[in-house]
N, C-alpha and C positions, 0 to 999 in steps of 0.2 A: 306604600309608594303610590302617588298618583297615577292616573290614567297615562295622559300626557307624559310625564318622565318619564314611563316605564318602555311608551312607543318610540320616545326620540333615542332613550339607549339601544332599546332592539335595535330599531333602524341602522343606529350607528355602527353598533357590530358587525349588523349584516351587511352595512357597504364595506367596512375592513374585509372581512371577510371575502368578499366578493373580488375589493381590489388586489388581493393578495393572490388572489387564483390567476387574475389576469396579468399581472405582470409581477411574475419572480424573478428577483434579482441575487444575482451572486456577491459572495465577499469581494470576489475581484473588482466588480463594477463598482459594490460600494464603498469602496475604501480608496481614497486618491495612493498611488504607488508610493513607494518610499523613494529617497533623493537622496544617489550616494555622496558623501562629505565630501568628496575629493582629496581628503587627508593621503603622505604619501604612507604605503603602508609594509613598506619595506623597514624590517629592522637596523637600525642606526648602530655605528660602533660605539663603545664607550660606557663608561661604568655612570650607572645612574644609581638613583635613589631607590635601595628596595630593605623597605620595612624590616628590621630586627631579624636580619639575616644581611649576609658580605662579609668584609673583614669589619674586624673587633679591634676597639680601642680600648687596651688593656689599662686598668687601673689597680693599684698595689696599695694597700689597705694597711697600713703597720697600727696595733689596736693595741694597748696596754692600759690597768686601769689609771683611769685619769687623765689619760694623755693623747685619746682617740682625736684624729684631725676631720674635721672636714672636707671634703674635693669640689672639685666643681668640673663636670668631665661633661664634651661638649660632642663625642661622638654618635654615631648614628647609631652604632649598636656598641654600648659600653661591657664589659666582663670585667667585674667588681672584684679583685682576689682580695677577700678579706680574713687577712691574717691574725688572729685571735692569742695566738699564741701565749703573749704576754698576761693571758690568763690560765695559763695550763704550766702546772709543776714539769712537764716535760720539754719546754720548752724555756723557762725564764728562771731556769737555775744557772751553774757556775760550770766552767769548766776550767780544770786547772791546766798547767802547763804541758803534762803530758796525753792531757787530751779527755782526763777523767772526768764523767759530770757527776753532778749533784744536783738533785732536781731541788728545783723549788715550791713555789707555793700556790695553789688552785686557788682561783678565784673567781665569784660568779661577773656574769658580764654587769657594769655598771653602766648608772644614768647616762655618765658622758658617751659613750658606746654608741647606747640608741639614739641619745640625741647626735652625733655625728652622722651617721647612718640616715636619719629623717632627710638631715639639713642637706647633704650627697643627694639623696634618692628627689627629694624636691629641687634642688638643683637639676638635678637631670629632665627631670618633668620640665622645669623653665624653658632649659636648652634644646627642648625636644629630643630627648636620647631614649633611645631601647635598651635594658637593661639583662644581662645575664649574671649571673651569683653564687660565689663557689666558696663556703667558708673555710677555713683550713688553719690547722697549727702551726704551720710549718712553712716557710719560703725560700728555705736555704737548702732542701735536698739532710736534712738534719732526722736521723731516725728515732722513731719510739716516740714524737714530738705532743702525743696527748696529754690527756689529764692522769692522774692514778689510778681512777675508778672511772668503769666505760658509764657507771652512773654519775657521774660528776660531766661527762661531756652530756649526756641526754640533758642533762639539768640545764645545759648552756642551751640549747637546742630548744625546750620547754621554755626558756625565759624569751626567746627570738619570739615564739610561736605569741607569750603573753604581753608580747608589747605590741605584735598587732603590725609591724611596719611592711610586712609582708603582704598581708589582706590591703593595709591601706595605697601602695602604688602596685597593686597587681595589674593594673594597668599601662603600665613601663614594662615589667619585669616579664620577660621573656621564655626563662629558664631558671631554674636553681639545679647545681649539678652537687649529689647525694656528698661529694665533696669530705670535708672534715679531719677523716682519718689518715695516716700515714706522712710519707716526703710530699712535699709541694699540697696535699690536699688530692693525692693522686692514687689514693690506696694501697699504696706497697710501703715496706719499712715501717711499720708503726705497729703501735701496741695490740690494736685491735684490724688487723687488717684480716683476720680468717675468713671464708665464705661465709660462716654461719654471723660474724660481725658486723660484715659488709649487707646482707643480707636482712639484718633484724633496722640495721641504719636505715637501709633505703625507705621499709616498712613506714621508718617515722617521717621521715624525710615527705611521704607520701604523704601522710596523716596530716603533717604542720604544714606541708605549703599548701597554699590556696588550692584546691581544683582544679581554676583554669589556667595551672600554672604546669607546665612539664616538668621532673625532673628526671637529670639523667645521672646515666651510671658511666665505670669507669672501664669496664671491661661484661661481652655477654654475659659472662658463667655469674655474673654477680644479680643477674637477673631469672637466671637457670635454678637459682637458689631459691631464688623468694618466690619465683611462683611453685617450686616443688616438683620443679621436674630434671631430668637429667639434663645436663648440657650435650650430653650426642644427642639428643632430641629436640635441640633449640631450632631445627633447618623445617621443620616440622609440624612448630607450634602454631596453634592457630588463634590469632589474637581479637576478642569482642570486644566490636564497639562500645565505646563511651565507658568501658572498665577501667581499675585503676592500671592495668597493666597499659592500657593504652598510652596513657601519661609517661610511661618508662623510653627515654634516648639515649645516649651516646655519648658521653667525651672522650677525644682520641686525640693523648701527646704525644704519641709516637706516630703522627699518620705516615704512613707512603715510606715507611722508615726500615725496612723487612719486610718480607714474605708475612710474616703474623704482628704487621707493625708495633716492633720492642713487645709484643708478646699480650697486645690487648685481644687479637685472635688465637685459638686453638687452632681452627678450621677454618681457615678465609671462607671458604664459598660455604659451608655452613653458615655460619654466623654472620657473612653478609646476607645471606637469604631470610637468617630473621632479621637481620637489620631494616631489609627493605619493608617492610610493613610496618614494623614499627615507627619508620622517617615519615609516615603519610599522617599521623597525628603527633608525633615529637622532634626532638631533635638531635640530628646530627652534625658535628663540627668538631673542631678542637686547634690542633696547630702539628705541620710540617715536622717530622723529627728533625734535631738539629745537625745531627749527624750525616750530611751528604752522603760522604765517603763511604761511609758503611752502607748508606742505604743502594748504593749501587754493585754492591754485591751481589743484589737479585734484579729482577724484571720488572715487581710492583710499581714504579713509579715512574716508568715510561709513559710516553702520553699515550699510545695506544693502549693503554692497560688502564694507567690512570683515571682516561679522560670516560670510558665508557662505564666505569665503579665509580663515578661521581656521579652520572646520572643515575647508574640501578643502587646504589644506598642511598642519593637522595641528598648530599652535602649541603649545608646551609651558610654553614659561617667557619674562618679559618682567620688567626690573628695576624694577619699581613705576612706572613712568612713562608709564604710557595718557593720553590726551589727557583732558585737565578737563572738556573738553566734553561728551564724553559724559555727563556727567552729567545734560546738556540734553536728552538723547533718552530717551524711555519705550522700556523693550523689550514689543515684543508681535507678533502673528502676522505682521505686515511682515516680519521678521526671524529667522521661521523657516524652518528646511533639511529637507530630506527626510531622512526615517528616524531621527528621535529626537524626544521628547515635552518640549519646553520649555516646555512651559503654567506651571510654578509661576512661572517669572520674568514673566509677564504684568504688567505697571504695576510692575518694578522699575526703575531706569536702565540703558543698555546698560554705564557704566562697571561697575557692578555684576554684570552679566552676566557681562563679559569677565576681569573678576577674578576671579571664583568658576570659568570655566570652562578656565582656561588649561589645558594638560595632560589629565589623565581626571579623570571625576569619575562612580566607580558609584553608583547607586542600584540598593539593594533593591525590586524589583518582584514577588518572591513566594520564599515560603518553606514548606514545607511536611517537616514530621518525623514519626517513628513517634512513636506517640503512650505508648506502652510498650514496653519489652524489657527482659526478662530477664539476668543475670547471663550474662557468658559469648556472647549473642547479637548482633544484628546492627541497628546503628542505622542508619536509612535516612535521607537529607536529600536534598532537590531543592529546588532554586534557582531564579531568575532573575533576572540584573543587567544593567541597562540604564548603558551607558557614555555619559554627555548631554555629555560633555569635548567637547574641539578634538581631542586628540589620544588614540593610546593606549601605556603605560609604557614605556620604555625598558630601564629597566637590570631583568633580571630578581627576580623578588619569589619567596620562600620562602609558601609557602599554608599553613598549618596549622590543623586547628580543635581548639578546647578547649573540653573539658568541665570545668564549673565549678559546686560547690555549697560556698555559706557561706563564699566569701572563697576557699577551697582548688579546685586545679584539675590536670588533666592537658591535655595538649596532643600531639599526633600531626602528623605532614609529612601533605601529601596531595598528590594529581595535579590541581595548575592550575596553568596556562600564562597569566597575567594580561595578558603582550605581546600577544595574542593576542583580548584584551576591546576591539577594535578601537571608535572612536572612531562614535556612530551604529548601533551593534550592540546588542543585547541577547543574551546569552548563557546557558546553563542548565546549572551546574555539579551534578552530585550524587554526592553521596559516601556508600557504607556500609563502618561502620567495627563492626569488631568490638571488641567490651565484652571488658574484663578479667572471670575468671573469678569473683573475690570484689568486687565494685565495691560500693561502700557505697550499699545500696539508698535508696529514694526520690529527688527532686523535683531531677534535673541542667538549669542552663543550658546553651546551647548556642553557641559564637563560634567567626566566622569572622577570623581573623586573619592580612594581609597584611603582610609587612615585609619588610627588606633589611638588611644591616651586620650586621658580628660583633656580634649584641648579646649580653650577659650576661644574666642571673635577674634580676639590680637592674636591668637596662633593657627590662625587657618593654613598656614604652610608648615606644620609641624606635623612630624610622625605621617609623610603622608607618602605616599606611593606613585613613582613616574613609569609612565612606558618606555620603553625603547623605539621611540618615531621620533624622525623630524620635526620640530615646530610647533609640537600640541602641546607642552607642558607649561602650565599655567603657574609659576613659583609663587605670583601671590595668591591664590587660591591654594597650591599645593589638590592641583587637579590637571586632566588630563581633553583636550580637547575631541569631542568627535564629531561637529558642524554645526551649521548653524542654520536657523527655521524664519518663519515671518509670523505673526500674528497678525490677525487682522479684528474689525471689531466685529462684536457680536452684533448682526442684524436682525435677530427675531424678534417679537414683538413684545415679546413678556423675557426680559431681561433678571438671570439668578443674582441670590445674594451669597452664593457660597466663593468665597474667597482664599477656600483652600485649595493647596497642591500636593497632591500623592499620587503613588503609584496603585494602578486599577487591576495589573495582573500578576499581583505578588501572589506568591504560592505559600509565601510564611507571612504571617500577618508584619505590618510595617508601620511607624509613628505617621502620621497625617501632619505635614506641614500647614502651619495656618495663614503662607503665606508672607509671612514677614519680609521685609526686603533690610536689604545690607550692602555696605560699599567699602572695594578694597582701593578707595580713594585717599593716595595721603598715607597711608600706611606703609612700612618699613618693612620689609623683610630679611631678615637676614642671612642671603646664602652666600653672599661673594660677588655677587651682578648687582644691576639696575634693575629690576623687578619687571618696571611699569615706566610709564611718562609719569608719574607722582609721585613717585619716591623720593626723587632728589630730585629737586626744581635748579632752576639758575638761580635765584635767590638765595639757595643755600653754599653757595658757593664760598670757599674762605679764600681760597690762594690758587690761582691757575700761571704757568708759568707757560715761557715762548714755543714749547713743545708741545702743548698742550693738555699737559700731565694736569691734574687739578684736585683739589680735596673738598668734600662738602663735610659741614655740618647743622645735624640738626637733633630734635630731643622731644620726649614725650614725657606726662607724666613719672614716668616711669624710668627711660633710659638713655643714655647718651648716646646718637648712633655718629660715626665717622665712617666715610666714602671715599674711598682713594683709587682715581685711575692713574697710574702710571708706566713708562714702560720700560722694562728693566729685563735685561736676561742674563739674570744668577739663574747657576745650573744647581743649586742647592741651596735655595734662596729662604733667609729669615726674616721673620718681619715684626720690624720693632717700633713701636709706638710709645710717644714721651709725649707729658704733658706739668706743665704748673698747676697746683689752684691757688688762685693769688690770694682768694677769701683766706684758706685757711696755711696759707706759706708752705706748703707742702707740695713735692713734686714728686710723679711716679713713672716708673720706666718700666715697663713689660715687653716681649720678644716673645717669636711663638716660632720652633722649629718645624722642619718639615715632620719628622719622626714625633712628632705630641709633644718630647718638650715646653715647657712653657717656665719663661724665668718673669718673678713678679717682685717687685724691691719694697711690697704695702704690707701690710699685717699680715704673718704667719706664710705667708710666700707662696699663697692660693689667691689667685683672682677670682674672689667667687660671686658669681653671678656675670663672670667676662666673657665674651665671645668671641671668635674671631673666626671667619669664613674669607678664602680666597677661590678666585675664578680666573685662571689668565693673569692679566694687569691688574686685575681691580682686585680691590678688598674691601671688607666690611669689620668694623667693630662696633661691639655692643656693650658698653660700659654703664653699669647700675648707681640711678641716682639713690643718695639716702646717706648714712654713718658711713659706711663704708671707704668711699672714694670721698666724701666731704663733700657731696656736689645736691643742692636744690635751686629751685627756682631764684632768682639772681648772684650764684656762682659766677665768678669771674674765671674763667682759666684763659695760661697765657703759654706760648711757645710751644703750641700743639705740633709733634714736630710726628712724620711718616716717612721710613728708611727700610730701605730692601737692603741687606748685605747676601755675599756668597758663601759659606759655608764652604762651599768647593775650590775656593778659591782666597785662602790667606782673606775671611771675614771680611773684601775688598766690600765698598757701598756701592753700591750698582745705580742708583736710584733718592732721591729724598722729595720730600715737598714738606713746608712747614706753612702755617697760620700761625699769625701775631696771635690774636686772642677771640673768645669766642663767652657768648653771658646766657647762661642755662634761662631759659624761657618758663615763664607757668607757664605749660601747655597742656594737653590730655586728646584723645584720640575719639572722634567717632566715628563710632560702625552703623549707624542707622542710616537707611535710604527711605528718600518716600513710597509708601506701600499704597497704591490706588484700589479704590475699593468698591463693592458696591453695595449697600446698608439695602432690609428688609424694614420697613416703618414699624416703629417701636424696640429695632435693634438696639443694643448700647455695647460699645466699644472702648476697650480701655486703650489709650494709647502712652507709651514711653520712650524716650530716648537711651537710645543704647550707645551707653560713652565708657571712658576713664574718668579715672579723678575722682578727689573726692574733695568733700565741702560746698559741693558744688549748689548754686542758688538757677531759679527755673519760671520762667516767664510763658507763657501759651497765646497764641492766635489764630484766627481764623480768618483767609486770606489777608492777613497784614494789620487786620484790625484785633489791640490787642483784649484777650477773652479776660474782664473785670474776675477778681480774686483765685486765678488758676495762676498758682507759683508753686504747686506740687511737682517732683517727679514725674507722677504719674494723669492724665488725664480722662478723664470719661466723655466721651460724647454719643447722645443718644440720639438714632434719628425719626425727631416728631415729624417734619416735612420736607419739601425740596430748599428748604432755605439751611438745611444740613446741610448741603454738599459745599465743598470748596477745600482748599488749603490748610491740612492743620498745622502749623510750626511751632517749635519750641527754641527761646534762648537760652542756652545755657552758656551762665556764668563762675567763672573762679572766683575765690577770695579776693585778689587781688583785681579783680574786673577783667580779666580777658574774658572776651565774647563769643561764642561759637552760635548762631543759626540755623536748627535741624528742621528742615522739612519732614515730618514723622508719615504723614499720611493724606491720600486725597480722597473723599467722597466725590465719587463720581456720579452716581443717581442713589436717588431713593426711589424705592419700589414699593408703591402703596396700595396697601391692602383693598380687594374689591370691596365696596359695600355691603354686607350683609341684609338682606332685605327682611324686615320689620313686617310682621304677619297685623295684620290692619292696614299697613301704610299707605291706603288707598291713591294719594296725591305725590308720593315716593318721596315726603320730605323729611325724614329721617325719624316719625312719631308716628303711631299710631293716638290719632285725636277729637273730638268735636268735628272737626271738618272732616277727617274722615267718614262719619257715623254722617254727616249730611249727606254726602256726598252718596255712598253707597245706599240711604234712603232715596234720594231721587234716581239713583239706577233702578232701582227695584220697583219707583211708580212707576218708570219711564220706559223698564226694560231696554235702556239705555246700553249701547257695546262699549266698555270696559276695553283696555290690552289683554293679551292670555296672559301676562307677568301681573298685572294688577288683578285680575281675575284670581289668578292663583294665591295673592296674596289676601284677598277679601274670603276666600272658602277657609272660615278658620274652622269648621267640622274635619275639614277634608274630607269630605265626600264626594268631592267630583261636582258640587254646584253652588252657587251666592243664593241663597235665601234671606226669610226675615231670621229661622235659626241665627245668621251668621253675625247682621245685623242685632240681633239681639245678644249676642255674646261680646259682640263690639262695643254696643252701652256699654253694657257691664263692665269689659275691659277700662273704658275711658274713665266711670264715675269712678272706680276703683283708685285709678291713676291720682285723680285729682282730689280724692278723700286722705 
């Protein structure tokens, strides 16, 4: 190292050093304070959206070979009973008149099977449903209903395992409960139902289903078994993390039904005692005994008894069937447990309670952001979520939060462990997250958004998780609001090129957003509301009447959506939707009850891939273009007709609106926003639009002028100079010529590299040359002053001085050059 460098660094430490002595400054001073959101953060009544836990929207599976159906089940957390039976000699023989069987004939499960099972289970993924899974021989309460040999049902069990559909939507699927044997799939009545049978079942049960999948059992001692201990020692057991035992829960068909509900307990407070540890990584749920009357022969199912054994076992999910009664009891301080704030439910019904709280359920209890940062800096957010559930999540949740202004957003993974928001806890999550270096200054929202399943760009409100607050739930994001910040620009002098967004104080490592930007402009969501100001324009309006009731429609690559506000009050209200297609002369009529129902008059008498969400007045359907319904791009349909009747009331109509007709659109959806940026000189950027559709043909510009031979997908631009920066846009065009214009990306600067300085380059004109070597000769007649930077660059010894040495190594240097 030279002289000179080595002084100016000393120097430079030792003023650091110096100034650091003389003015230390605290975190407090250094950090601008945080800015509470103003969110209200009192818990809200009402049942919300909470991830693969609530009530279960039961599906009936009737499976024989050749004949398996497919479903199309549109609940939040589905329970798949899949009846197999008609493969098991126990089940699909004869019974004669006075009641004697004959069994018949075992058979392994077939192609059609699995493939029903994919097309359901993808189905489900489409609709956004959570899945639970209970296979079983039997649906009728019908005894002995297996196969002949307990190795003829393993064989069935083995062939699940080598089709793989299990591993493939583990993603959906919630639970598989060990299921199989006995009446209903319930473990009693059947051929193999002994402990030692039950017990080698679970074993496999464990083995075949995924890992991150729970399964549960039917009763404790079935679990007493398989780990090899006594069941009077089950209050006792002490269960390690991340073992298979930990995987081991609970389904309970007798709940609340007896003292040892129908007999799934020995020991209540035993066998809740190990229940409760095990509901902190599985699951517990099942369904209400049916029997009231008998169940009030005891105390268990009083709400003071009830409601405090919901929170210490931890209840997740229950199939809509809590006692009526409750309805008779007010909840209020009686009925409160230690360590969570239930006040807002005060003079609601405890039935009410118990359905808003099955599973978790956070509330927002404080929020608090920087109230500004700069381009490039560091957003700071601090939290607190009070978890008022029974229980807390099971199947692991994806955390991310998103920044969002004017419909357009980006989104970042972050470090939260949500299984972990334990049931009774309040928990205090904070995250700062580093700003893209060019981020489009001013007024950013801020969400927090919890979800699970492979979801797509078109299913950002899917599988996602809402608080209990007023006014923060985002339903086109399918995210949770906690304020909002300003950005301002970056004013320092030397401007980055890092255009990523991630979290800086994750504790488990977390993916690095690259900043991409995305817009929930124009997009559909289907829960039963208006989402957005762009969901449903005035444009899409078909028929509004003097009341102001009105229907839209409109359609994407993909599906047909219908909007109906109306207002009607059936007290048991159905809602039936007619339509023509004139294309193909075919007309279909579907009806959806409250109770799941759903009557369909098209092929096989499943609407599959049909949706249908209500809110209030309004409704939503989601009708799949393709074979199915006979609907693509110029479909004609006519007589779209939307009819509330009462159910409660002699099927009266309470309600209609129709549209004349309606002509399916090429359309296709995009989710790209412009993502501003700041490039380093000689960066290269791929840029693409992120759409539907396919076929699609792709034109490229830069600010408006368009870029000769770029009609790819995908685009590269590299930045040589500041004649990079500007506007990149892409056309995308259909088949049939409809046109979409994506703004993909903006350079905002290029940041160019300093010059490296050239050891010769006496005159600093980017060569060392001939005129150099003059040059540095008439210094050396003349002892002529040089810069200290030219000076430095002319000592090519480095030795701390310009001689003729240097001078002579510089010839050399030059004639070398030009030889």
């Amino acid at each position: 190292m030279k002289i000179t460098k080595f002084l100016a660094t000393a120097m430079a430490m030792l003023c650091g050093l110096t100034l650091s002595a003389q003015l230390p400054v605290s975190a407090e001073e250094s950090e601008p304070a945080l800015v509470d959101s103003g969110i209200d953060y009192t818990e809200s009544v009402g049942t919300i959206r909470t991830l693969g836990a609530g009530y279960t929207s039961p599906l009936a599976f009737r499976c024989k070979p050749g004949e398996t159906k497919a479903y199309n089940p549109t609940g939040d957390l589905v329970v798949m009973f899949v009846d197999i039976g008609g493969f098991s000699s126990g089940s699909n023989g004869t019974t004669d008149s006075d009641g004697n069987y004959t069994e018949g004939t075992d058979y392994d499960l077939d192609g059609v099977f699995f493939s029903s099972m994919r097309q359901t289970l993808e189905n489900s993924r489409r609709n956004g449903c959570m899945v639970g899974i209970r296979f079983r021989y039997d649906a009728n309460g019908v005894r002995n209903p297996e196969p002949a040999t307990f190795d003829q049902m393993v064989r069935h069990i083995e062939q699940i395992r080598a089709d793989g559909f299990l591993e493939d939507y583990k993603d959906i699927i919630c639970y598989v409960e060990s299921g199989f044997v006995g009446c209903y799939g319930e473990q009693w009545g059947g051929k193999y139902c002994s402990m030692e049978d039950k017990a080698k079942l679970l074993d496999l049960m464990l083995d075949v289903v995924p890992d991150s999948i729970p399964v549960t059992v039917r009763t404790p001692n079935i679990f007493a078994k398989w780990a090899g201990i006594e069941e009077s020692d089950l209050g006792d057991y002490v269960l390690e993390a991340g073992s298979q035992a930990a995987r081991v829960g609970l389904y309970n068909d007798g709940y609340m039904g007896s003292d040892s509900d129908l007999g799934t307990f020995h020991d209540r407070t035993r066998d809740l005692k190990w229940l409760r540890q095990q509901t902190l990584t599985s699951y517990y749920g099942g369904e209400f005994s049916g029997n009231l009357d008998f169940a009030k022969k005891y105390d268990t199912y009083l709400p003071e008894n009830a409601v405090p054994e919901m929170y210490y076992s931890h209840l997740s999910y229950i199939n809509s069937n809590i006692y009526s009664l409750y309805k008779d009891y007010t909840f209020g301080e009686a009925y409160d447990v230690e360590g969570v704030d239930n006040s807002a439910y005060y003079g609601q019904t405890v039935f009410q309670f118990i359905r808003d709280h099955l599973g978790y359920r956070f509330v927002l209890r404080d929020s608090d952001l920087s109230g500004t940062v700069s381009q490039d800096g560091v957003l700071r957010i601090a939290t607190k979520v009070e978890n008022t559930g029974f229980a807390n999540p099971i199947p692991a949740q994806k955390a991310e939060i998103i920044l969002e202004k004017d419909g357009n957003y980006l989104k970042t993974e972050v470090d939260a462990d949500t299984r972990t928001w334990y049931s009774c806890t309040t928990v205090s999550p904070e995250f700062d997250l580093k700003l893209p270096a060019a981020m489009e200054t001013g007024e950013w929202n801020v969400y927090l958004k919890l979800s699970a399943g492979d979801n797509e760009l078109g299913q950002m409100s899917f599988r996602s998780i809402q608080f209990a607050n007023s006014g923060i739930w985002n339903a086109s994001l399918g995210a949770n609001y906690l304020g909002s910040f300003t950005v301002t620009a970056d004013d320092s002098d030397v401007k980055s090129a890092d255009n990523s967004f991630y979290q800086t104080n994750a504790a488990q490592e977390v993916s690095h957003s690259d900043g991409t930007m995305y817009t929930a402009k124009n997009l559909v969501t289907v829960d039963g509301a208006a989402s957005s100001d762009t969901e449903y324009t005035d444009e899409m309006v078909c028929t509004r009447d003097e009341n102001g009731n009105y229907l839209s429609i409109t359609n994407d690559d993909q599906y047909l959506y219908i909007f109906a506000d109306l207002k009607q009050d059936a007290q048991t209200p159905v809602y039936n939707l007619s339509f023509q297609n004139v294309t193909t002369g075919k007309s279909y009529w579907m009806y959806y009850q409250n109770n799941g129902f759903v009557y369909f008059n098209g092929t096989g008498g499943v609407p599959l891939g049909c949706v249908q969400k209500h809110s209030g007045n309004t409704i939503e359907f989601r009708l799949p273009l393709g074979d199915f319904l006979g609907m693509s791009a110029g479909t004609e349909l006519a007589d779209i007709a939307y009819t509330v009747q009462d159910q409660a009331n002699s099927w009266n109509n309470t309600g209609s609106l129709k549209a004349d007709s309606y002509t399916v659109t090429d359309n296709f959806n995009v989710y790209s926003a412009k993502q501003t940026v700041n490039l380093a000189e000689g960066d290269t950027m791929e840029l693409a639009p992120l759409t539907s559709g396919s076929g699609l043909s792709y034109q490229w510009y830069h600010d408006g002028e368009q870029i000769e031979n770029a009609t790819e997908k995908s685009y590269a631009i590299t930045a040589d100079s500041k004649d990079t920066c500007g506007i990149y846009s892409v056309t995308v065009t259909t088949p049939s010529g409809i046109a979409k214009t994506v703004e993909v990306c903006e350079v905002a600067d290029v940041i160019l590299q300093p010059v490296q300085p050239v050891s010769g380059d006496i005159n600093q004109d980017g060569t060392a040359d001939l005129a150099d070597v003059i040059l540095l000769q008439k210094y050396l007649l003349a002892q002529a002053s040089l810069t200290q930077e030219q000076t430095q660059l002319a000592d090519l010894q480095s030795d701390d001085t310009v001689n003729g040495f240097d001078l002579a190594l510089l010839r050399t240097s030059c004639l070398s050059a030009e030889s």
